[in-house]
N, C-alpha and C positions, 0 to 999 in steps of 0.2 A: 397178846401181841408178840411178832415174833424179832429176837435182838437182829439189830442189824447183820453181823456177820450171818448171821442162818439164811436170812433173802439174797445175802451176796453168794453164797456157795447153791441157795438153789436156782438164782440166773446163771452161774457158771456150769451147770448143772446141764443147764439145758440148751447152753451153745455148743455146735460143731464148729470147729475151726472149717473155714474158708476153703475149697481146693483150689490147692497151686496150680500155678499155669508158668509158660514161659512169657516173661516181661521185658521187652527189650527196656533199654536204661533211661529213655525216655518216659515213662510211665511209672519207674518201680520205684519212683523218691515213696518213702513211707513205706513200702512193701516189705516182708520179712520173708527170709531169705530158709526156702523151704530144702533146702540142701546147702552144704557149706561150698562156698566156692574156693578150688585151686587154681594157684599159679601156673599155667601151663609154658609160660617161658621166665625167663629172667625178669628181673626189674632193678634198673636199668638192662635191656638184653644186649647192650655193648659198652666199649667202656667210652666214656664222653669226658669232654670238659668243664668244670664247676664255673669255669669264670671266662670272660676276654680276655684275651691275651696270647702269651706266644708258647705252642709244645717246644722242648729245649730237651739237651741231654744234661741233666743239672751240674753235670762237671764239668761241663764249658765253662759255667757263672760261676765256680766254687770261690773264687776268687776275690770277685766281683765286689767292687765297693764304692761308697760316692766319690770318692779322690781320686778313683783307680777302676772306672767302669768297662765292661765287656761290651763289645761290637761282635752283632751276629747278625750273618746275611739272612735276609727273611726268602725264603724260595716257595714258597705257596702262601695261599689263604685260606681254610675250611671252613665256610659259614656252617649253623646247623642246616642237619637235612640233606648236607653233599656227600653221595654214596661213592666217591669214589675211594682209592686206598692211597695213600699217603703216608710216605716213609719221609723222615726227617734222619741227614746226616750228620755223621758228628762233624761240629765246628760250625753248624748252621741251624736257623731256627723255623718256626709255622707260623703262620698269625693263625689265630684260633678263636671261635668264636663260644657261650654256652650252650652246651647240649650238643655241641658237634661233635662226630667220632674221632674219637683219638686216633692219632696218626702213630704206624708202625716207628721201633726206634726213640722214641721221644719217650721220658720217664719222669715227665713236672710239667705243670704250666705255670707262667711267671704273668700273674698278674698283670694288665693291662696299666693299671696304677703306680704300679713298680720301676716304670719303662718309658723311656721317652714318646714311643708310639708309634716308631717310623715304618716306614712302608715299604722301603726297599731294604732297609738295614735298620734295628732297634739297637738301643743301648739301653744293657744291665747296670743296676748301678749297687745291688747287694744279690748275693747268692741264694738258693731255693731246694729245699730238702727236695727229695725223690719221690713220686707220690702225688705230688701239693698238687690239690685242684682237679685231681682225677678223681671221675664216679666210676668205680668197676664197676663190671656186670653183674649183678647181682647183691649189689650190696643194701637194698633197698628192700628186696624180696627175691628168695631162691627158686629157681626153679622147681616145681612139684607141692611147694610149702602151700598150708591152707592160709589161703587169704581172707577167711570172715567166717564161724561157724556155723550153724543151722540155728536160724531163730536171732541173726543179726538184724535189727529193723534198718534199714539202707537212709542214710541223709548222706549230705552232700559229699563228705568223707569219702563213703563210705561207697558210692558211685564213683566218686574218680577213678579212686584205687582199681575197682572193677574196669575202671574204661580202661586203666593206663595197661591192665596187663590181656586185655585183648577180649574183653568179655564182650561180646554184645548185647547178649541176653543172660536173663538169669532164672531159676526155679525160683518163685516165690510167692507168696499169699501176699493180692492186693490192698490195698486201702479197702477197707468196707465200704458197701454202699448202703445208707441208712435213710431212710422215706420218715420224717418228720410230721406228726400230722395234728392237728389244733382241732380238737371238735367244740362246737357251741353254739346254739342261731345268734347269741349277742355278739358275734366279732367280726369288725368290720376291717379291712385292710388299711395297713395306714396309707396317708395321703389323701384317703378316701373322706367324705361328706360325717360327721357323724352326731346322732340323732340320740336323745337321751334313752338311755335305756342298755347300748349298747357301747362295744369298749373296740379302741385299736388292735386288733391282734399284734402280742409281741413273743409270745411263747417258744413260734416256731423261727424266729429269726435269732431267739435267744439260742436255743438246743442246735439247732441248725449249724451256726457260730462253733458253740463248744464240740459239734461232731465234727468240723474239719481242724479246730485248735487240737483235738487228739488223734487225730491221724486217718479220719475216715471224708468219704464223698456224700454231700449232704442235701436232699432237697426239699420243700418245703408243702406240704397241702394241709389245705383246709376243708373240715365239714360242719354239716348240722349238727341235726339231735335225732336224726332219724336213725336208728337200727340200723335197717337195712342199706342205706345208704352208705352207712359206715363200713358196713360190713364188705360189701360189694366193692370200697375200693381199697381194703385193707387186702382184700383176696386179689385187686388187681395187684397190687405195689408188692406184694409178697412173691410173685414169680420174678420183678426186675429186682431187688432191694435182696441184701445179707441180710439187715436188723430192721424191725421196724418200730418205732416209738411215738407214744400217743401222749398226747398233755390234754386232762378235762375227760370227766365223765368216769369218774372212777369213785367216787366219794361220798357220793350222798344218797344213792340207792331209791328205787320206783324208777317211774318215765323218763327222769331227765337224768340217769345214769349210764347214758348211752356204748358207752362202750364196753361194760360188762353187759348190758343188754343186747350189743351183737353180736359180744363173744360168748357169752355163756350157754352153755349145750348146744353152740352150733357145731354142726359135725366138720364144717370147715378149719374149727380152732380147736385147740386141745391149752385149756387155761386154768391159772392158779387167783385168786382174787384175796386180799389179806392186808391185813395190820402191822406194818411194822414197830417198833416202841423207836420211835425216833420223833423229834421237832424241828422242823416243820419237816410233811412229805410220809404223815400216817399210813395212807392209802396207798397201798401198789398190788400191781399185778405182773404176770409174767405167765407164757407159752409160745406157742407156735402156731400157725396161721398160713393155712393155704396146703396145695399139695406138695409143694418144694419145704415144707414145715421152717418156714421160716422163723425165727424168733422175734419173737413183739415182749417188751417194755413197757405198761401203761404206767401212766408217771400221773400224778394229781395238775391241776390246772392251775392251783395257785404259782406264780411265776416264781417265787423264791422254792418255793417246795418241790419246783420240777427242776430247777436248776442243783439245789441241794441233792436231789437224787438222780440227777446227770453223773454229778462228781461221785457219789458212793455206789452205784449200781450200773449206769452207761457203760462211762470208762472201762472197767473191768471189762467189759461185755466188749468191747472193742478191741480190747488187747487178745482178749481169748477166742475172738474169729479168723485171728491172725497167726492161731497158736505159739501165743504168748502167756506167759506168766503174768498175770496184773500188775500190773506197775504202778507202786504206792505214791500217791499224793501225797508232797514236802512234808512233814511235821514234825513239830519242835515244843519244849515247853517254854513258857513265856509267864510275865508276872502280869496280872490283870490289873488295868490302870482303873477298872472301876467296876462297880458291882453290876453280878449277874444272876436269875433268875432263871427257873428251869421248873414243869411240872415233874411231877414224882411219879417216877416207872420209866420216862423216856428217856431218850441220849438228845440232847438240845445243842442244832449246831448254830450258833448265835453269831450273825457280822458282826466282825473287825476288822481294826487297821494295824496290823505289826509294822514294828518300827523298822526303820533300817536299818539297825543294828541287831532284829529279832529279839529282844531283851524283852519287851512291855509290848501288850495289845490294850488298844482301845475299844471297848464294845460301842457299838454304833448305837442311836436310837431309831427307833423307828423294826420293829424286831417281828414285826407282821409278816405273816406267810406272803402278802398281796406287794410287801413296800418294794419298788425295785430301785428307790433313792439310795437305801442303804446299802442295797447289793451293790449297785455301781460304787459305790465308794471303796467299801471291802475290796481286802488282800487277804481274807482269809477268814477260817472258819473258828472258833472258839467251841472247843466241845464241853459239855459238862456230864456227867457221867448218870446211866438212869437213878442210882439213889440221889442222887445230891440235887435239893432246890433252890440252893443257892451258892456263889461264892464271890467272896469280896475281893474290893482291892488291895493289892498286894500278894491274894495267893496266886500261886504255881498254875496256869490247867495246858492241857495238848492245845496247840492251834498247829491247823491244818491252811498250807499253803496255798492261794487258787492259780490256778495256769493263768 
């Protein structure tokens, strides 16, 4: 069997990052950013006022005290937005609103709070350094300065910034789009009538889920057991789809192994099929698929085992279509609040519940590849290492964080 990190580096192996495209800013939340972007003006690119209130020459108010206040004739009003130019002279003041261009002449704003209010005339009642309240141009971002480097993943942040200094669009590798697909004749849609024998499908609503919680577009099909069936729309979904990922038909080999049975020596797919030494989620495979050689993921059908290898082999795979570095899943050591069990040669990732303080994890029961009671309960993963078949309460082990 092969250790986990050997099947992560040979999925990484076999993705190509995404090509960039231009994204306007509507679109590129999650997108990484395939060139750094520069500032091509200022930020702020004029200088403005922080607060309401009045531009003043601040040695009018030097003075200026509550027993002993200044009277200054107010001669305009600037809301934001008003392009015109406004000079303030000495002995006289602006009413001034925030974000409005400062007005020539004036070298402080005096706080709205500060000041009686008035509208033809305000009274000072303490004096105001030189400065106060003013955004210069530039003091936020320089003009020319790189605003985000290559390989910035854009959230909301990280878009503003882009909008505020005039971007409209950007170079960058979108969200993946990843084609989810459940094969089995037992699975019936939920909602659906169901008849013994057969089971709700929840696999692809589960991967599904986790492919837009990390950052990619996700949609969901179901098939049989037939081969060719499989086959024919894994070759469709491979010209519209980055990634494609399969749960079921990977594992137990003859006729009802279906999806090594559509991929194996077809000249449409070029595939790996193998054992990893992990618990649960033995079974995987990995290649490509269709003339665009798209990359496929087949993941095992049991629902904890496809989820478990969502988190250690997906992820990855979605970071690096984006031409990204993987991005490690939280993990911390913690004391086990109770005894855990592992076969010998695997890495067994067993639910828990970490505290919120991170100190102690509870191992769940219920520890079935099938259970997805316990997975919903879990906040994380409890690893135990392939030598070790046991450890108790009290010891130390890695637990891995879930999104």
């Amino acid at each position: 069997m092969d250790p986990v990190e050997a099947h992560v580096a040979r999925v990484l192996a076999a993705i190509r990052p995404i090509e960039p495209g231009q994204l306007g800013l509507e679109e590129a939340q999650g997108a990484v950013l395939a060139a750094a972007a520069v500032a091509t003006c200022a930020l702020p690119s004029f200088d403005n006022s922080s607060m309401d209130g009045y531009a003043v020459h601040a040695s009018d108010i030097a003075a200026a005290t509550s027993e002993a206040p200044v009277t200054l004739p107010v001669t305009d009003q600037i809301p934001a937005g008003d392009t015109r130019t406004v000079s303030v002279a000495p002995g006289t003041c602006v009413r001034i609103m925030t974000g409005a261009l400062f007005p020539a002449g004036a070298d402080a704003v005096v706080p709205v709070e500060w000041t009686d209010g008035g509208a033809g005339q305000a009274r000072f009642s303490q004096p105001v350094a030189k400065g106060y309240s003013i955004r210069r141009a530039g003091d936020d971002v320089a003009e020319g300065a790189m605003l985000l480097p290559e390989g910035t993943r854009l959230g909301p942040a990280q878009l503003a910034l882009l909008a505020a200094t005039g971007h409209g669009s950007v170079l960058a590798r979108g969200a993946p789009r990843v084609a989810v697909i459940a094969t089995g004749n037992e699975l019936s849609e939920p909602g659906s009538p169901l008849v013994p024998g057969r089971i709700w499908e929840s696999n692809t609503y589960m991967l599904a889920a986790a492919v837009r919680q990390a950052g990619g577009v996700a949609t969901r099909h179901r098939a049989g057991d037939d081969p060719q069936t499989v086959l024919g729309l894994l070759e469709k979904l491979s010209a519209e789809t980055d990634l494609l990922i399969t749960s079921g038909g990977v594992s137990m080999g003859g006729e009802h192994d279906v999806v090594k049975a559509a991929l194996s020596g077809s000249p449409a797919a070029d595939m790996s099929f193998g054992k990893v030494a992990m618990q649960p989620g033995m079974p995987q495979g990995y290649g490509v698929v269709g003339r665009a050689e798209t990359p496929i993921l087949t993941l095992p059908g049991n629902p904890v085992s496809a989820f478990v290898s969502f988190c250690l082999f997906v992820r990855p795979a979605l970071d690096a279509l984006q031409g990204m570095a993987p991005r490690p899943l939280p993990s911390r050591r913690a004391e086990l609040a109770g005894r855990v069990t592992s076969p010998p040669g695997r890495r067994s990732f067993l639910r828990g519940v970490l505290a919120p303080d991170g100190t102690t994890v509870t191992p769940l029961s219920g520890q079935g590849s099938h259970q997805l009671g316990a997975l919903a309960q879990a906040n994380a993963l409890i690893v135990v290492p392939e030598p070790v078949t046991a450890m108790e309460a009290g010891e130390s082990a890695d637990v891995i964080s879930l999104p």
